[in-house]
C-alpha positions as CSV (number, residue, x, y, z in Angstrom):
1,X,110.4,84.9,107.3
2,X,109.6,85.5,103.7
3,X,106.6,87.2,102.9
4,X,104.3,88.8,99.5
5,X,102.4,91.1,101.6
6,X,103.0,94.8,101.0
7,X,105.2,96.7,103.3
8,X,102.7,99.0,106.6
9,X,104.8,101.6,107.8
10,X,101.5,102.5,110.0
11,X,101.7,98.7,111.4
12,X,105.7,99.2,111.7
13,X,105.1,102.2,113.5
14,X,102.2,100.6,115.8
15,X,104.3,97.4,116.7
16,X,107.3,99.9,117.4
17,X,104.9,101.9,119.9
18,X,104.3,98.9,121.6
19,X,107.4,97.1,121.6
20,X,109.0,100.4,122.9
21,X,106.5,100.8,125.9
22,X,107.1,97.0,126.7
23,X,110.4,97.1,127.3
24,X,110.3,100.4,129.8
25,X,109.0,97.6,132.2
26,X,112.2,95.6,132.0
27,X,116.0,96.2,133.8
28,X,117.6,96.7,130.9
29,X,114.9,96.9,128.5
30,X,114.9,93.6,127.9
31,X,112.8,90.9,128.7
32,X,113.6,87.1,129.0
33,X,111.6,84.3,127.6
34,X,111.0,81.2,129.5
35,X,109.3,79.6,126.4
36,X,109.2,80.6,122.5
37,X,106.9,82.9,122.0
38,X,106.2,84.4,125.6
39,X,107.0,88.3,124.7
40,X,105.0,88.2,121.5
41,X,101.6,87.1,123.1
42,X,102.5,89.6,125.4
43,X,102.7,92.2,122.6
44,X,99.6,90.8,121.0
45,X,97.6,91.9,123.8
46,X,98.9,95.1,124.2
47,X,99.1,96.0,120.4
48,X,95.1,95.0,120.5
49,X,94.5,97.3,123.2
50,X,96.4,99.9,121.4
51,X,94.4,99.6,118.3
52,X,91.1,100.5,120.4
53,X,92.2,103.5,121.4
């Protein structure tokens, strides 16, 4: 996905915080969609949550 929008390494960082506390839940570390989109609503809600801390 193509984008103009400048570079966040804060954001980067931030989804990478969340993404990484996510996938301590899983065997493996990985966790399986049953529909496109699944983990990254997921995400959404916790990155939210992380950003009112």
């Amino acid at each position: 996905m193509a984008s103009n929008k400048a570079l966040d390494l804060k954001e980067a960082c931030r989804w990478g915080i969340v993404s990484g506390g996510f996938a301590c839940f899983y065997y493996g570390g990985t966790y399986l969609e049953t529909k496109e989109g699944e983990k990254l609503s997921y995400l959404q809600e916790l990155y939210d949550l992380y950003l009112k801390q």
